[in-house]
RONUZA-651541 format. One record per residue (C-alpha): residue number from 1; residue in three letters; x, y, z. Coordinates in steps of 0.5 Angstrom, whole numbers, plus 500, padded with zeros to 3 digits. Layout:
N
<NUM, Ala, <X, Y, Z>>;
...
//
This chain:
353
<1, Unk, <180, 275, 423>>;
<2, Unk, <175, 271, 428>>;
<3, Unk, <168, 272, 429>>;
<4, Unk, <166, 277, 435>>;
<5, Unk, <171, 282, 435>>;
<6, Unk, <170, 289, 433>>;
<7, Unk, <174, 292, 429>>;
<8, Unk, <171, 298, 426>>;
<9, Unk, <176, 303, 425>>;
<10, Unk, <173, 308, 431>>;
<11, Unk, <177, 310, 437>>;
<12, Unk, <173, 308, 443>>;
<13, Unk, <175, 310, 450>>;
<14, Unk, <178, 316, 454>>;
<15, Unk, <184, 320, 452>>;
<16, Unk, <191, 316, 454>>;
<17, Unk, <198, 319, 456>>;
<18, Unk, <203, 314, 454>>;
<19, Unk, <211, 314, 454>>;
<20, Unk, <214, 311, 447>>;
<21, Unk, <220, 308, 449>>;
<22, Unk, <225, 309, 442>>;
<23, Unk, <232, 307, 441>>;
<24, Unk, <236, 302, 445>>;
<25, Unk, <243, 300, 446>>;
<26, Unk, <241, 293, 442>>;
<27, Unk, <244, 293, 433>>;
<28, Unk, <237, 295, 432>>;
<29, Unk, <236, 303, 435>>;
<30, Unk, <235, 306, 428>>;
<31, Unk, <230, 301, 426>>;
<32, Unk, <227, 302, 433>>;
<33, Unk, <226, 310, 431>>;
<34, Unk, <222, 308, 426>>;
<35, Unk, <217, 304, 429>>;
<36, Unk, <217, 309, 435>>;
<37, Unk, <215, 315, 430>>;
<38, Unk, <211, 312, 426>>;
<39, Unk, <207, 309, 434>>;
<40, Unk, <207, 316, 436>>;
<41, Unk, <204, 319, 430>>;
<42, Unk, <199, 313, 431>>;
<43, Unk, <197, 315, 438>>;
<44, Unk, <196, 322, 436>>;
<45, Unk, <192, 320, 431>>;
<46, Unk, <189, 317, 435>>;
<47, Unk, <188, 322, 440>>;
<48, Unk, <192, 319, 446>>;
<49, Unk, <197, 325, 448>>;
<50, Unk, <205, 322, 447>>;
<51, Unk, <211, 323, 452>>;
<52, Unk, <217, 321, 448>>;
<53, Unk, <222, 318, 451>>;
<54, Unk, <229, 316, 447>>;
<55, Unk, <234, 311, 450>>;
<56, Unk, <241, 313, 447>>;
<57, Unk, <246, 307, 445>>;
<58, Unk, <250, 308, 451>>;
<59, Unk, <243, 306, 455>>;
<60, Unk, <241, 313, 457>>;
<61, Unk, <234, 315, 458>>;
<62, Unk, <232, 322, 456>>;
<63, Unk, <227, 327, 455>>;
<64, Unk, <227, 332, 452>>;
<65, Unk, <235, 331, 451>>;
<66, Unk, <236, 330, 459>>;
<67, Unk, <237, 324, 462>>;
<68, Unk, <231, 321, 466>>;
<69, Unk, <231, 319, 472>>;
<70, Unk, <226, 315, 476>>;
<71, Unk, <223, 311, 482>>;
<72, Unk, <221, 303, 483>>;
<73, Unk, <214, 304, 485>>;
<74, Unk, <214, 312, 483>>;
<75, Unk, <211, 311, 475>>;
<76, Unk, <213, 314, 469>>;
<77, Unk, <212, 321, 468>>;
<78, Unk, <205, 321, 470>>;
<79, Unk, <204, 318, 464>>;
<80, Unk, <198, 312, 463>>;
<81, Unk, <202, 306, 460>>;
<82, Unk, <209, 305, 457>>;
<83, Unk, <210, 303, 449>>;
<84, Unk, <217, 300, 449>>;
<85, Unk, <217, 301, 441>>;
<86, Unk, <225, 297, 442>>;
<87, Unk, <228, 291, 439>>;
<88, Unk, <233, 287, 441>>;
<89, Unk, <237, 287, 447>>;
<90, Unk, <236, 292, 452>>;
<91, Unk, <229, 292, 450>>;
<92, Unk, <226, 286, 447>>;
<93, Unk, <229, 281, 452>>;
<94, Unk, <225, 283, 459>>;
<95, Unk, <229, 287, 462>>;
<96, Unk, <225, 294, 460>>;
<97, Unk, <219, 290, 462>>;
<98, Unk, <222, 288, 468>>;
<99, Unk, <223, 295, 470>>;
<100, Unk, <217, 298, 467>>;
<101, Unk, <214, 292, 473>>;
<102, Unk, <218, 295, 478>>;
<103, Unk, <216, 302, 477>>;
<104, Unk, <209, 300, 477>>;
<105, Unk, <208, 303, 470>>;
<106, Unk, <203, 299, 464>>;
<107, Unk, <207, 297, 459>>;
<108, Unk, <204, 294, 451>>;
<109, Unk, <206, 288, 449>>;
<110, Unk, <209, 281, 452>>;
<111, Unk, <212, 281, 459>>;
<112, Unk, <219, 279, 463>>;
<113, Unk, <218, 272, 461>>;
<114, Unk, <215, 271, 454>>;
<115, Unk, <220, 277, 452>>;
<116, Unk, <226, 273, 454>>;
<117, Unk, <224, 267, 452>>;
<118, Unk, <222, 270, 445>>;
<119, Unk, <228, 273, 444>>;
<120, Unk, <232, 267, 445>>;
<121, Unk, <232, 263, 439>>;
<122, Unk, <234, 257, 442>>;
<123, Unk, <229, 256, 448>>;
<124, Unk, <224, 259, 444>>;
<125, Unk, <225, 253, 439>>;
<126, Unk, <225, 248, 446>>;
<127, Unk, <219, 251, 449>>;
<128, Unk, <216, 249, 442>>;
<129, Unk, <218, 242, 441>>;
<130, Unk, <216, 242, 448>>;
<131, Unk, <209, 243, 446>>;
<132, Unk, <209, 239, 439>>;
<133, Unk, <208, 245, 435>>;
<134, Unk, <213, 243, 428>>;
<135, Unk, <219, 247, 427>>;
<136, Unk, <225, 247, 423>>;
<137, Unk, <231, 242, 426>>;
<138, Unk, <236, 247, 430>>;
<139, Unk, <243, 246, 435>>;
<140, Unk, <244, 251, 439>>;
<141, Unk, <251, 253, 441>>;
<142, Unk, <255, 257, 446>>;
<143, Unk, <262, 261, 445>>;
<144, Unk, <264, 258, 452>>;
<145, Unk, <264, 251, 450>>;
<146, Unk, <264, 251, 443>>;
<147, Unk, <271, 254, 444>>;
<148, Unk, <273, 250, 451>>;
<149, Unk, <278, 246, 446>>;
<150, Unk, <279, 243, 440>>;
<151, Unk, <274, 237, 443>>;
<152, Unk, <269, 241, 444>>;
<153, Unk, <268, 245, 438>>;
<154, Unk, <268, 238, 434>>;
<155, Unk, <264, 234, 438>>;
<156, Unk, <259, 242, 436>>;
<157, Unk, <262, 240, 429>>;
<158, Unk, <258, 234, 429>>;
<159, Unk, <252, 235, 432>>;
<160, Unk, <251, 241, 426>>;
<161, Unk, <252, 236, 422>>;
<162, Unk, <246, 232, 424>>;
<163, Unk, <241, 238, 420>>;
<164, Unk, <245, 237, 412>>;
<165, Unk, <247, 243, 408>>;
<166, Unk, <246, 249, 407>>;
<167, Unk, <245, 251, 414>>;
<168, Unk, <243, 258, 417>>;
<169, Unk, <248, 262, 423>>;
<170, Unk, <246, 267, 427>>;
<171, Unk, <247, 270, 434>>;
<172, Unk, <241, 266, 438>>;
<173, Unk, <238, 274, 441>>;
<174, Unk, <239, 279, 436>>;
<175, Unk, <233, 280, 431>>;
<176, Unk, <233, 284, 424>>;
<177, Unk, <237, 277, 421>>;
<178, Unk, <243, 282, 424>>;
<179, Unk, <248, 277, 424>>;
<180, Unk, <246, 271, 419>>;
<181, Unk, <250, 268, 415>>;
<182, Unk, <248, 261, 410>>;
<183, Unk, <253, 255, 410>>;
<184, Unk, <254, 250, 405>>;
<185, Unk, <260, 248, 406>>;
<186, Unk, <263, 244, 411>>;
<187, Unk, <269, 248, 412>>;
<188, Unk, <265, 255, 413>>;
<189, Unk, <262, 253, 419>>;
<190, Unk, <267, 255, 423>>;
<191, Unk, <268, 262, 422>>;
<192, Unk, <261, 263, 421>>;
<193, Unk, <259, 261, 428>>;
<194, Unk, <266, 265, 430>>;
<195, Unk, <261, 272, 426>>;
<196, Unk, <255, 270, 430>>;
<197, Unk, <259, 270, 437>>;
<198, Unk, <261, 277, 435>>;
<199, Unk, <254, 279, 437>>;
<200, Unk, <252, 274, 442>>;
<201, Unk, <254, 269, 446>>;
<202, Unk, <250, 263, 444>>;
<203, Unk, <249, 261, 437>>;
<204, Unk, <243, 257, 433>>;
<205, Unk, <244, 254, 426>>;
<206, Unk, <239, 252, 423>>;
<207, Unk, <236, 246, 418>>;
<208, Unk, <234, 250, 411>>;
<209, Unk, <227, 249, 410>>;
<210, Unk, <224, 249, 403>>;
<211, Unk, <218, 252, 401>>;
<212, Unk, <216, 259, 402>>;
<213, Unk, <216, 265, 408>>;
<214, Unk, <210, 266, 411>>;
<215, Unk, <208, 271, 416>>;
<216, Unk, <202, 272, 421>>;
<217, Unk, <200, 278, 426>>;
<218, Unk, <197, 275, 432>>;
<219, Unk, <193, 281, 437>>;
<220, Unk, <191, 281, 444>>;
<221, Unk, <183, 280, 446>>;
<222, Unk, <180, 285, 450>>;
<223, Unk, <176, 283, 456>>;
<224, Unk, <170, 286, 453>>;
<225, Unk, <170, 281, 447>>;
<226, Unk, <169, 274, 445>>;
<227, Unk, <173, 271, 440>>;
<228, Unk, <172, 264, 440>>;
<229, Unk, <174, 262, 447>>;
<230, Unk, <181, 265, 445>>;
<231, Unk, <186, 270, 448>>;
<232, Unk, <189, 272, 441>>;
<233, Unk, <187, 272, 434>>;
<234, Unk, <191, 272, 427>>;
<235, Unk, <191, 275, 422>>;
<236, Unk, <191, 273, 415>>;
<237, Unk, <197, 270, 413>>;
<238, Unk, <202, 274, 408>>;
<239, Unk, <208, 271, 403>>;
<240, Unk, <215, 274, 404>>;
<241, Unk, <217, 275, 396>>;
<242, Unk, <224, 277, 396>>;
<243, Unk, <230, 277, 390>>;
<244, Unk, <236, 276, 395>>;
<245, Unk, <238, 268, 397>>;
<246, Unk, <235, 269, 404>>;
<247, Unk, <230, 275, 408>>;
<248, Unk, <236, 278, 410>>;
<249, Unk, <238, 285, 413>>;
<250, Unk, <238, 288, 407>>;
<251, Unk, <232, 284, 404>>;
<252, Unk, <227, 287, 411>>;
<253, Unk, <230, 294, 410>>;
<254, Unk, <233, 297, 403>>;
<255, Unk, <227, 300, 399>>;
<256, Unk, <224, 294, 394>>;
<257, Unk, <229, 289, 398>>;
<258, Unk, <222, 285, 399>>;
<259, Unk, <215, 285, 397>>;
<260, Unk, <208, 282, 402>>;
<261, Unk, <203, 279, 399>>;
<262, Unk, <196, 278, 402>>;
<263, Unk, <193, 273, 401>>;
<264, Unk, <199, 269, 401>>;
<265, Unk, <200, 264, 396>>;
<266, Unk, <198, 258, 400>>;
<267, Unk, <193, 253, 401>>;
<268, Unk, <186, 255, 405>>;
<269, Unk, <188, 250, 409>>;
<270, Unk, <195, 251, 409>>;
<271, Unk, <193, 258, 411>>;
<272, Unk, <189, 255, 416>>;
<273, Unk, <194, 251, 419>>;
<274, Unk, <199, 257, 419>>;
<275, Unk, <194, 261, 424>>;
<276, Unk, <192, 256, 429>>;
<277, Unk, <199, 255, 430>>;
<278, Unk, <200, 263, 431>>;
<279, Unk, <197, 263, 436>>;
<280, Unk, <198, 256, 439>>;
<281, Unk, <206, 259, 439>>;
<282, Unk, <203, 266, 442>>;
<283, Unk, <199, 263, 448>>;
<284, Unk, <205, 257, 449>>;
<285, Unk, <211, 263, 449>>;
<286, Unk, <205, 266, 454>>;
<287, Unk, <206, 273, 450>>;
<288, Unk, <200, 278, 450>>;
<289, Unk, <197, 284, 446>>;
<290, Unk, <202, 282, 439>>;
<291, Unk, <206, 278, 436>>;
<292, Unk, <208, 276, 429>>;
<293, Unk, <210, 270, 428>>;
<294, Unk, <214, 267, 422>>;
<295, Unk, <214, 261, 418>>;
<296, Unk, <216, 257, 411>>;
<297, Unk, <210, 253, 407>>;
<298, Unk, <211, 248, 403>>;
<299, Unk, <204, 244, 400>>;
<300, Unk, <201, 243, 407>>;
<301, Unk, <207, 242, 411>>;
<302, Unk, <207, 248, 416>>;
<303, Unk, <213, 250, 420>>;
<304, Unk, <214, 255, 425>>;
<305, Unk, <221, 259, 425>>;
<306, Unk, <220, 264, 431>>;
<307, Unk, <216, 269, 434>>;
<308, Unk, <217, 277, 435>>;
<309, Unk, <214, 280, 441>>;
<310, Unk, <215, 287, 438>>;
<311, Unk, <215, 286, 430>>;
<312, Unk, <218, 292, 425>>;
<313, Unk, <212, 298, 427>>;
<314, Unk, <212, 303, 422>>;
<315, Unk, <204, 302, 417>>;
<316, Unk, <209, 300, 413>>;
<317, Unk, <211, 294, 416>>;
<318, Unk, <209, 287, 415>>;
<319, Unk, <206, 286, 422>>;
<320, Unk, <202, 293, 420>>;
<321, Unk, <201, 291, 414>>;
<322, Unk, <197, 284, 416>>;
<323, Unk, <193, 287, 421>>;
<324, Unk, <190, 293, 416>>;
<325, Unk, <188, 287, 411>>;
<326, Unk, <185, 283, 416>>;
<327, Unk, <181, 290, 418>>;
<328, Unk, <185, 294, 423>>;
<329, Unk, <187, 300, 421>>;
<330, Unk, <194, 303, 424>>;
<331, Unk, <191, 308, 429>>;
<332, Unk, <186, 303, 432>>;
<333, Unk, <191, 298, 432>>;
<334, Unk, <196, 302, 437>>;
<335, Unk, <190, 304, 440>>;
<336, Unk, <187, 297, 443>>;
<337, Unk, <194, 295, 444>>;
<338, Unk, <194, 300, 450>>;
<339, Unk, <187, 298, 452>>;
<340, Unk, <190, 291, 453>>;
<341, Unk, <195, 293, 457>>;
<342, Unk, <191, 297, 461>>;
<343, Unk, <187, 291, 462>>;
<344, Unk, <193, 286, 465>>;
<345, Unk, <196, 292, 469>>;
<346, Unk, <189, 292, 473>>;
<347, Unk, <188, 285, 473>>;
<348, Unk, <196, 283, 476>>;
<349, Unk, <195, 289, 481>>;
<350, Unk, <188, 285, 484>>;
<351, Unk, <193, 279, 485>>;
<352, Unk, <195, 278, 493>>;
<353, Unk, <203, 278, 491>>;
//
């Protein structure tokens, strides 16, 4: 980690009572009950009192198994901030943030913008080429037009086929590689990007990059430290070892599906590479507390594949796990992710709007 940030694993700071927002309607609801419990036990651990706030999939906010109703401006149960420990849609993308804004309610993570563009892997990837960062060759497509007419869907045809084969499908909002499909033939493109509009109106396909799947955590600087100028820094990178022919579902959540290494296997200045363009992608997206940031390395050659606003958050889970190896323990990891957004709640409120 960068020098000149305190990372000793005490808990400093008053106790916080803070709503964990769990669940979702996205594809991603259990998975998110997961990274909530574990949030929550980290929080208690902590020392922080937690409220916990289960959103169904038919997008209801409960408590205690009531439905939640709230008041732009009136908070959020009286707590201090909200967690929202969701993936996906509904959750990932902006929209809870927006309404945690409209509630006057601190929230961890990144804001309305950057988790939309985040989620949205195409205009993630045009937000990086926009700012040189080195990415694997994409097309983005879209149901409306791809299936406008028989034009249409050639003309998308041949734009695909611009990146070679095999090629990656899969639904342009979903995470969790939910929905993905590899293509390497021709005659396969079709249907696997009529699967992917099952999920998502728009599609991206990507370019298959060789070499090996990286992973680095990024975390958010408090106001009080100093980290070389920056407003984030990385972890050490990890190396995604898994048996299947790419990371899928399957890979991330069936038990022995994936190994982390940490180190990963790479080149120090490979790995170099990999954590300046963490946090270079963190601070274009304009993300804030975390992030975690995926990547393929071959040799020297560094490539970013995309950014999570809010990564798998069991202790088990591979941005945890880079944060623990890198010097953050679980409890004070979610702990300082509270302290950030306190911070950027305090310092939007001292703007004249």
């Amino acid at each position: 980690m960068s020098a000149g940030v305190d990372m000793d694993d005490s808990v400093p700071g008053e106790a916080l009572a803070v709503a964990v927002l769990a669940g979702g309607r996205s594809s991603e609801h259990d998975v998110s009950l997961s990274s909530a419990a574990a949030v929550r036990d980290g929080l208690r651990a902590a020392g922080h009192e937690v409220v916990w706030v289960e959103i169904g999939r038919d997008g209801v906010w409960r408590r205690d198994g009531q439905p939640l109703s709230v008041t732009p401006g009136g908070g959020l149960l009286g707590v201090d901030l909200a967690f929202p420990v969701l993936h996906g849609p509904f959750g990932e993308d902006g929209t809870v943030q927006g309404l945690l804004e409209t509630l006057d309610v601190a929230y961890v993570g990144a804001g309305v913008a950057a988790s939309a563009v985040s989620l949205d892997k195409v205009l993630f990837k045009q937000l990086m080429s926009a700012v040189g960062i080195p990415q694997v060759g994409y097309v983005g497509v879209r149901a409306d037009r791809f299936g406008r007419s028989r034009e249409h869907a050639l003309a998308e045809l041949a734009r695909i086929a611009t990146l070679g084969l095999p090629v990656f499908v899969k639904p342009a909002h979903l995470g969790s590689s939910v929905g993905i499909v590899k293509v390497s033939a021709e005659e396969d493109l079709e249907q696997a990007l009529e699967e992917a509009f099952v999920y998502d109106g728009l599609a991206i396909v990507e370019a298959m990059a060789k070499g090996i799947e990286v992973e680095c955590g990024v975390l958010g600087v408090l106001g009080g430290e100093h980290a070389d100028g920056e407003a984030a820094i990385a972890s050490e990178p990890g190396e995604i070892v898994f048996s299947g022919e790419f990371y899928d579902f399957g890979a991330k959540y069936s038990s022995g599906g994936m190994e982390l290494r940490i180190p990963a296997g790479i080149s120090a200045s490979a790995s170099e590479q990999v954590r300046r363009l963490a946090v270079r992608a963190f601070l274009a997206a304009g993300c804030e507390g975390l992030a975690r940031v995926d990547f393929f390395v071959e040799g020297e050659r560094v490539l970013v594949n995309e950014l999570n606003t809010m990564p798998g958050f069991t202790p088990t889970s591979v941005y945890a796990k880079l944060l623990a190896a890198s010097g953050v323990a679980y409890p004070r990891l979610v702990d300082r992710l509270c302290r950030l957004a306190l911070e950027r709640h305090e310092r939007r409120r001292a703007y004249s709007y």
